[in-house]
TORVEXGU-504484 format. One record per residue (C-alpha): residue number from 1; chain; x, y, z. Coordinates in Angstrom, 3 decimals. Layout:
+-----+-------+----------+----------+----------+
|  nr | kette |        x |        y |        z |
+-----+-------+----------+----------+----------+
| NUM |     A |        X |        Y |        Z |
...
+-----+-------+----------+----------+----------+
This chain:
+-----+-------+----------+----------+----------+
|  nr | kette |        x |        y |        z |
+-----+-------+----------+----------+----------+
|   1 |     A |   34.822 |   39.677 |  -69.608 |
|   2 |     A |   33.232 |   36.396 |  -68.011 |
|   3 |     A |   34.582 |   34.593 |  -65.194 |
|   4 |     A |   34.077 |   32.162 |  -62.932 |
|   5 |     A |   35.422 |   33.857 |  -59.994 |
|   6 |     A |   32.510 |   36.689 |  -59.086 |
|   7 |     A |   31.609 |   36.927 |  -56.644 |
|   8 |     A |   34.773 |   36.449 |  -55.052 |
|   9 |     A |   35.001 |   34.248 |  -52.331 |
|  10 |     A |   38.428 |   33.692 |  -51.049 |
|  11 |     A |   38.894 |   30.439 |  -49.391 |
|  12 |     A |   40.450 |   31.108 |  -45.478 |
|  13 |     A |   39.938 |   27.475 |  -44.670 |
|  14 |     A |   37.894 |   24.548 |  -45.528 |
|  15 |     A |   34.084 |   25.881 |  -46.101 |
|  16 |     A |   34.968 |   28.642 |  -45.137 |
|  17 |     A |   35.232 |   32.367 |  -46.862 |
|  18 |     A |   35.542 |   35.672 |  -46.782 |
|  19 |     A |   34.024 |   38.204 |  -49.150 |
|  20 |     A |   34.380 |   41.743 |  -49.892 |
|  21 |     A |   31.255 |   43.774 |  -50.452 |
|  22 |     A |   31.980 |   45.833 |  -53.583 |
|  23 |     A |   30.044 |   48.294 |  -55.239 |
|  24 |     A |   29.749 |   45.947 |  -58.549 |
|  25 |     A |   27.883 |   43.650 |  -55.472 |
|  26 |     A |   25.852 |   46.553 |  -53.993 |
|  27 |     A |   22.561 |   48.228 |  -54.313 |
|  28 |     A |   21.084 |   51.677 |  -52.764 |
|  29 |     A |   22.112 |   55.909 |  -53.190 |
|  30 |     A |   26.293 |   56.066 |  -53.622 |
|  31 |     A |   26.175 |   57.167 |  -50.104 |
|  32 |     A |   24.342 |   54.878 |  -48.176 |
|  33 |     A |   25.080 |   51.199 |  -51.093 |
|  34 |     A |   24.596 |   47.775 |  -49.327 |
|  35 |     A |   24.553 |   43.930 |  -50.318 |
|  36 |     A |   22.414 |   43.275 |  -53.223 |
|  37 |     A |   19.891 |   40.399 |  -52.132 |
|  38 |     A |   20.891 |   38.983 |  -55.525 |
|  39 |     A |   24.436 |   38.495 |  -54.633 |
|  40 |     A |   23.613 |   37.057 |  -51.105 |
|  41 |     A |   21.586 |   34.392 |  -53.115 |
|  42 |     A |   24.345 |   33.727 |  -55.410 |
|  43 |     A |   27.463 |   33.120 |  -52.675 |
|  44 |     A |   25.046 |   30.758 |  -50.942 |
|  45 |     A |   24.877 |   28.806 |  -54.183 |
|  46 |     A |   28.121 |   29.043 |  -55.131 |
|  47 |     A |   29.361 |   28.001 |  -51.476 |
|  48 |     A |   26.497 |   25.096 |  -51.122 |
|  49 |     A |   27.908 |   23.882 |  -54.754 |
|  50 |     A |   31.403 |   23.765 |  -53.384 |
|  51 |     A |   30.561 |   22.329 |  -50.175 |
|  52 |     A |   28.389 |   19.404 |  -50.980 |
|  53 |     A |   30.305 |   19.009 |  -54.552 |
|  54 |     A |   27.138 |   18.841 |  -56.446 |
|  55 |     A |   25.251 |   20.825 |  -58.081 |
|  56 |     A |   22.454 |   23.599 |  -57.107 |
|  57 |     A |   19.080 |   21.987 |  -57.111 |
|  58 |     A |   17.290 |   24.684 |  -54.923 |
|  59 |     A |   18.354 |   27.529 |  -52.582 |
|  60 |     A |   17.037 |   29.935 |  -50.425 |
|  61 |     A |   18.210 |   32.528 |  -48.233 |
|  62 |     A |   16.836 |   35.180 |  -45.277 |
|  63 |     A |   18.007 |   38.500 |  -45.069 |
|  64 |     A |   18.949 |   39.358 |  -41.064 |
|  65 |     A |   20.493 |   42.592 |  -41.628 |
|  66 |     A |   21.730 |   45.060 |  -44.626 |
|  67 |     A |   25.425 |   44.477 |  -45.159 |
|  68 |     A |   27.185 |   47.981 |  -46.147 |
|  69 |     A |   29.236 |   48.413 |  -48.950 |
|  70 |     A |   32.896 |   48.206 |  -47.869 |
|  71 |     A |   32.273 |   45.558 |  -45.056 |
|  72 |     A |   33.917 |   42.271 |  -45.794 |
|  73 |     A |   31.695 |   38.851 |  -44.433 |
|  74 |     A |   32.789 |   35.776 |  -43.338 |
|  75 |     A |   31.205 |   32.735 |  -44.626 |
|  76 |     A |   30.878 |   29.017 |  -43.526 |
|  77 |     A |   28.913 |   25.959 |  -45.331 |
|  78 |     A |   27.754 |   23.117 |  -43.853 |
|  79 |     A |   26.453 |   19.747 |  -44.994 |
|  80 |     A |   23.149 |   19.026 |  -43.014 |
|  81 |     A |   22.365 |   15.611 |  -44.317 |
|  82 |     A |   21.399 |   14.141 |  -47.335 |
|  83 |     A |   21.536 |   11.019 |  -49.279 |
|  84 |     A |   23.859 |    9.261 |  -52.287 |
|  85 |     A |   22.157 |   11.359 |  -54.634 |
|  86 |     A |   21.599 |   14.822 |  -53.220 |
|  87 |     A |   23.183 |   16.401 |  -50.387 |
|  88 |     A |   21.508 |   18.905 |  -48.190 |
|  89 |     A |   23.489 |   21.913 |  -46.886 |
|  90 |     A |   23.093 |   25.415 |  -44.870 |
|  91 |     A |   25.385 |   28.627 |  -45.326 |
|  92 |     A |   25.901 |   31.734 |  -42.887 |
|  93 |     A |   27.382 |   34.624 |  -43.456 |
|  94 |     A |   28.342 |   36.997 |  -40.216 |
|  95 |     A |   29.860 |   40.611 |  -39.908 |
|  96 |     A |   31.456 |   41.210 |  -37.138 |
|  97 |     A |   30.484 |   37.877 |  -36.092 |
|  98 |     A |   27.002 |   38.831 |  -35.741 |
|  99 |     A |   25.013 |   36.425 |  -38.484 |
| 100 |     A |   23.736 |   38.677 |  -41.593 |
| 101 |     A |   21.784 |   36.274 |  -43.472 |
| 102 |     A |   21.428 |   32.485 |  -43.563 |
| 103 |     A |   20.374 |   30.175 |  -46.556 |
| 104 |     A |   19.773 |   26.788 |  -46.908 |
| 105 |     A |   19.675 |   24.420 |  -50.415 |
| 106 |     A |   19.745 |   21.114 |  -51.791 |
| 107 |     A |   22.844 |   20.286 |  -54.736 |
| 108 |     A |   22.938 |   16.677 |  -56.705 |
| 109 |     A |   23.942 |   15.000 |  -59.894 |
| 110 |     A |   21.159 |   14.888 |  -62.883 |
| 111 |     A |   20.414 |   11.903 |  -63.462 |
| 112 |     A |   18.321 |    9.531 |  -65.556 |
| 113 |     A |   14.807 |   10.653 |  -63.654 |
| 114 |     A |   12.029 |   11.524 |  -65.035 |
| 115 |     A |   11.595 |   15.443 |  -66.943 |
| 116 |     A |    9.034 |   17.807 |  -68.209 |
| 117 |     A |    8.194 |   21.425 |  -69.006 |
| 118 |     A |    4.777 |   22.747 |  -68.650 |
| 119 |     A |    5.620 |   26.654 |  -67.930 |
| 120 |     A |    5.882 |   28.412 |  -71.456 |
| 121 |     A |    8.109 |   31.141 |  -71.910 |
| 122 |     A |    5.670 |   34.203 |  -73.404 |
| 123 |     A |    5.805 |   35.744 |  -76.634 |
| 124 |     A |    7.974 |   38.853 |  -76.579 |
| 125 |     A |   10.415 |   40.922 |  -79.261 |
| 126 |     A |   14.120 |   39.375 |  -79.484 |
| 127 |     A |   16.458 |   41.099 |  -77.142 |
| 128 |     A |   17.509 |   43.129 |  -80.721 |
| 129 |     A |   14.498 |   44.931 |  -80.171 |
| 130 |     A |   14.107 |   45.730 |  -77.077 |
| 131 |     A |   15.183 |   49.070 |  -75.338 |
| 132 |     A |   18.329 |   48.533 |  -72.737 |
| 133 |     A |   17.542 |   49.678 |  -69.378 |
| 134 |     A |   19.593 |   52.599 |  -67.794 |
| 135 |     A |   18.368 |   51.978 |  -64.249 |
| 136 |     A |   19.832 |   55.359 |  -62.784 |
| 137 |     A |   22.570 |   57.649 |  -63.315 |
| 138 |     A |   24.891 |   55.790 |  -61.234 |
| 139 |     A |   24.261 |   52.677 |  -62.372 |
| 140 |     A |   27.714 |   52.204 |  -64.076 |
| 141 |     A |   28.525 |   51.727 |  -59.976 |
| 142 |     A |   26.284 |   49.365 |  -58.801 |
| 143 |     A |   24.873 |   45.707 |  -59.369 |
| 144 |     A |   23.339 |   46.973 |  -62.767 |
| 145 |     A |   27.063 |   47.573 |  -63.891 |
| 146 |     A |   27.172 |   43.005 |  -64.013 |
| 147 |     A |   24.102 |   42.900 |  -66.027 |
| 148 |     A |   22.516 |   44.082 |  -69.219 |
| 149 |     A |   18.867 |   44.314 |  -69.411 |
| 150 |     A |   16.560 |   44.941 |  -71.891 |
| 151 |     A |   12.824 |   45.601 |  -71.302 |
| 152 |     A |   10.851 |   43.695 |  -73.438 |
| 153 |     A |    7.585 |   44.851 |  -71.606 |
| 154 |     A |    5.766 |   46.429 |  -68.397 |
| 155 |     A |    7.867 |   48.985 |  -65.962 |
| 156 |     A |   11.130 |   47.481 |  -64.842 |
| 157 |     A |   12.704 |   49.601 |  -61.983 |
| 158 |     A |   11.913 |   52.651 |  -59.453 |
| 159 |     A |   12.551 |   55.169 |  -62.177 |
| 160 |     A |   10.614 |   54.234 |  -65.159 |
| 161 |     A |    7.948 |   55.459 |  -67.099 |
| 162 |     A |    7.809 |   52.988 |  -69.597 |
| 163 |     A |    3.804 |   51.787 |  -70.028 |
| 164 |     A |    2.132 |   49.547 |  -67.475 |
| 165 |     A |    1.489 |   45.807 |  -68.530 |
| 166 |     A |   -1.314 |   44.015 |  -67.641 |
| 167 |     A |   -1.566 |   41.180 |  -64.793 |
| 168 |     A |    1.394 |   42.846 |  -62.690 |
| 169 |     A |    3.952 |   40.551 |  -64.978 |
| 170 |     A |    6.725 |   42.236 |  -66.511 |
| 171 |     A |    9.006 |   40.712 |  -69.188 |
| 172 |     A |   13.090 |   41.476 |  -68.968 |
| 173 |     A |   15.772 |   39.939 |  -71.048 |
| 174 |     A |   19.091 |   39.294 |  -69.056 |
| 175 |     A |   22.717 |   38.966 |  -69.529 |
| 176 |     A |   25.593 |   38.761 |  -67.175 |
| 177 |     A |   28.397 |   40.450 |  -67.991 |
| 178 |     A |   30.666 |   38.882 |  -65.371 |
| 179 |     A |   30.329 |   35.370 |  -65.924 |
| 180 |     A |   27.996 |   33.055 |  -67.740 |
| 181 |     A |   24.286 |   32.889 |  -67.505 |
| 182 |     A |   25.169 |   29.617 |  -65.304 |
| 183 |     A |   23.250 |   28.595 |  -61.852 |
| 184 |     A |   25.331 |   31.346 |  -59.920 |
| 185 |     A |   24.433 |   34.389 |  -62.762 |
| 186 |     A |   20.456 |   33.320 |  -62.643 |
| 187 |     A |   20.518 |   33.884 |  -58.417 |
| 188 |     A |   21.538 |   36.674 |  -59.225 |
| 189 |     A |   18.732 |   37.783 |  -61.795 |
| 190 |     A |   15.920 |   36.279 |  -59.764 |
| 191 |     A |   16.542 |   39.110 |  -56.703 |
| 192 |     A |   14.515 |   41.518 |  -59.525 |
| 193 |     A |   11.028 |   41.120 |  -58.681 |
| 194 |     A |   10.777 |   44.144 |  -55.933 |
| 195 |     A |   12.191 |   46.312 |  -59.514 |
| 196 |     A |    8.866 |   44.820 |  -60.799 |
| 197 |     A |    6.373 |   46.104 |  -58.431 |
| 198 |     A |    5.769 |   49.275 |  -59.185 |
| 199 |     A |    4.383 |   48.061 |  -62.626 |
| 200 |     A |    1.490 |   46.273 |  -60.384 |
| 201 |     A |    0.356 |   49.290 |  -58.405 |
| 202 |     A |    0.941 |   52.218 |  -61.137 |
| 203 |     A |    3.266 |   54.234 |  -59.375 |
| 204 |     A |    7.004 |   54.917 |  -58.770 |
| 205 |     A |    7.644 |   51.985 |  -56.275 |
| 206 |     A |   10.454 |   49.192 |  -54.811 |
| 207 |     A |   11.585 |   47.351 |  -52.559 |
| 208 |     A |   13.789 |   45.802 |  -49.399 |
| 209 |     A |   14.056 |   42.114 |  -49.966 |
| 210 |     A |   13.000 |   40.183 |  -46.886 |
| 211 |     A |   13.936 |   36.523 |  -48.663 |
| 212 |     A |   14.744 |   34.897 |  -51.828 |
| 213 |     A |   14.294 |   31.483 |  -53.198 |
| 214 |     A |   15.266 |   29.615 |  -56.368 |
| 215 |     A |   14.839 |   26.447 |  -57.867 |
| 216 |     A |   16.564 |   25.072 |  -60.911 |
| 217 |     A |   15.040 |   23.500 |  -64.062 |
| 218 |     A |   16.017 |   22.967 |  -67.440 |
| 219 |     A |   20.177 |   23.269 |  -68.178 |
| 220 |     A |   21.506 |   24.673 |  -71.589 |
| 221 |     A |   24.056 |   27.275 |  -72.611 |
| 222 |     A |   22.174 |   30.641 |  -73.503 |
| 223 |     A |   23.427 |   34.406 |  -74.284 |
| 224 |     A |   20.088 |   35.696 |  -72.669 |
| 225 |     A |   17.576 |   34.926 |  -70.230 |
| 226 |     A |   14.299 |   36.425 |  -69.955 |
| 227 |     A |   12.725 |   36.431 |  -66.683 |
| 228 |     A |    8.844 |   36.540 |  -66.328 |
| 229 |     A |    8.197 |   38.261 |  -63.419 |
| 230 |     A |    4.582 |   38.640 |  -61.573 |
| 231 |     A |    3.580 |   40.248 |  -58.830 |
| 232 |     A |    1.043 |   38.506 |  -56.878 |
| 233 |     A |    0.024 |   40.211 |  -53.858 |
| 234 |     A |    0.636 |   42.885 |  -51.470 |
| 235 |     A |   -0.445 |   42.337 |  -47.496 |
| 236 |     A |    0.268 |   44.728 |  -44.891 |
| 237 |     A |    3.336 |   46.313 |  -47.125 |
| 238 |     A |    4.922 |   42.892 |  -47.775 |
| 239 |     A |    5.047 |   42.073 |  -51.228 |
| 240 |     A |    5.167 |   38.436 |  -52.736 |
| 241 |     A |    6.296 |   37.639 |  -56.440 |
| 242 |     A |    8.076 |   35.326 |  -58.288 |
| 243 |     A |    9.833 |   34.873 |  -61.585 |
| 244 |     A |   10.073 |   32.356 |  -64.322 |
| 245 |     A |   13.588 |   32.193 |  -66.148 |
| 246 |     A |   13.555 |   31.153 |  -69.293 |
| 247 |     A |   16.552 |   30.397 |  -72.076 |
| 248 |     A |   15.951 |   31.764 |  -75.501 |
| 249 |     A |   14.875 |   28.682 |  -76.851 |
| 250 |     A |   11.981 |   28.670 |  -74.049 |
| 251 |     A |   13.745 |   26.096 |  -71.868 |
| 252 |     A |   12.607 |   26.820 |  -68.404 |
| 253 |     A |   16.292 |   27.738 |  -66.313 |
| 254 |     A |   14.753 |   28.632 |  -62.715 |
| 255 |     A |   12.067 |   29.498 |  -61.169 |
| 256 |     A |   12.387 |   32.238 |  -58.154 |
| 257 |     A |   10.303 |   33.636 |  -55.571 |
| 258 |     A |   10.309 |   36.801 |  -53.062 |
| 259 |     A |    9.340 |   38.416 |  -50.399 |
| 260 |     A |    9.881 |   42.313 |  -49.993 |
| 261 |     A |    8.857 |   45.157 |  -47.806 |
| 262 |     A |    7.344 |   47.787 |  -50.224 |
| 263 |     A |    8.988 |   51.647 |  -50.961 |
| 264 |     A |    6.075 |   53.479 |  -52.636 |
| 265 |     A |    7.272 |   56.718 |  -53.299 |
| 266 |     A |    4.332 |   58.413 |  -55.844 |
| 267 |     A |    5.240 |   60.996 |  -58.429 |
| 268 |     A |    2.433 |   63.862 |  -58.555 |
| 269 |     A |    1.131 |   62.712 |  -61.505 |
| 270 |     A |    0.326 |   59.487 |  -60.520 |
| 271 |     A |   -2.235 |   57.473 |  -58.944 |
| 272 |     A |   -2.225 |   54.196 |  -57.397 |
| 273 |     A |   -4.222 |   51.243 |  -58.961 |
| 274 |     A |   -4.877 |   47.834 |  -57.391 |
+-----+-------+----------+----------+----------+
């Protein structure tokens, strides 16, 4: 069932919220789950829209500190400036009143400006026909519980085996299952790319997000979104990548980038490439 209200910030005064971190919000073992960087991006879009009363042109947030499942954060948005047409804002969240991540973003009205598309969304099978991902056994209690995702090609997540695409791009149709594939849903899709990277280097492999930025595009109502993700570098075990979010009629949603520190963890039968 969609609605509007996840993740659930509960007003506790104006611009400000609190927020419980449930599992449904969480990533990690049972024993040890924390704040997906997916969700972090999403409250700071969905508490820049409501603060600024626009909405989400752009948004990016840092990662300070993991935030354990369990823990509840307080939240406060700010306006920082901006003009009659798009308002600038920053968000912080704090636990314990120590700050946990900041994020900053622009929101506005669309308006009669000039548009365009020259990304194209790639040729892949219909969601129909592509295999749905079972990420791990307990995904059923974790972030993957909001989403379904089907692989459409390349190695999407620390445990598969699936066969390597070329490039370091792999190709993932999306749904949410909590609320509609709107501006919040997509922050939440573009926090995949560190699920990506083990596709690039040929072995089992993840990541910590460090950061994660979005940028909105193209608006229409769609059931799925694929995201074309790429990896395009590793330096010193950071990782950098992006994703490309497209509609099912090839209109360009979002486009997302990411840094991450890299979790290589080999099986024996396989060897690094790149």
């Amino acid at each position: 069932m969609t609605s509007p209200n996840f993740p659930d910030l509960r007003i506790q005064a104006p611009a400000r919220w609190a927020l419980d971190v449930e599992p449904a919000l969480s990533t990690g073992p049972l024993h040890r789950q924390h704040l997906f960087g997916g969700a972090s991006l999403a409250l700071a879009v969905a508490a820049l829209e409501e603060v600024t009363g626009g909405d989400a042109l752009w948004a990016s947030v840092h990662f300070l500190a993991p935030v354990p499942t369990g823990a509840t954060l307080d939240i406060e948005a700010r306006i920082t400036g901006g003009g009659r047409a798009i308002g600038h804002g920053a968000v912080e969240a704090r636990l314990d009143d120590v700050p946990i991540l900041s994020g900053l973003g622009s929101c506005g009205r669309a308006g009669g400006g000039d548009s365009g598309q020259w990304a194209q969304m790639p040729a892949t099978p219909p969601p129909a026909d592509c295999d749905l991902l079972v990420a791990h056994k307990d995904a059923d209690r974790d972030i993957h519980s909001t989403l379904d995702i089907r692989v459409a090609a390349g190695r999407f997540g620390i445990f598969s085996r699936a066969p390597l695409a070329p490039g370091g791009r792999v190709q993932a149709w999306m749904r949410h299952r909590r609320r509609a594939n709107d501006r919040v849903a997509l922050a939440f899709m573009s926090d995949f790319v560190p699920s990506t990277v083990g596709n690039a280097i040929g072995v089992r492999a993840g990541g910590n997000s460090l950061d994660n930025n979005i940028r909105y595009c193209g608006t229409g109502e769609t059931e799925w979104v694929l995201g074309d993700f790429s990896i395009d570098a590793l330096s010193g075990g950071v990782g950098h990548g992006r994703v490309h979010l497209f509609a099912e009629n090839g209109t360009l949603l979002a486009t997302g980038s990411q840094s991450f520190k890299l979790r290589a963890m080999p099986r024996a039968d396989e060897d690094r490439i790149g």
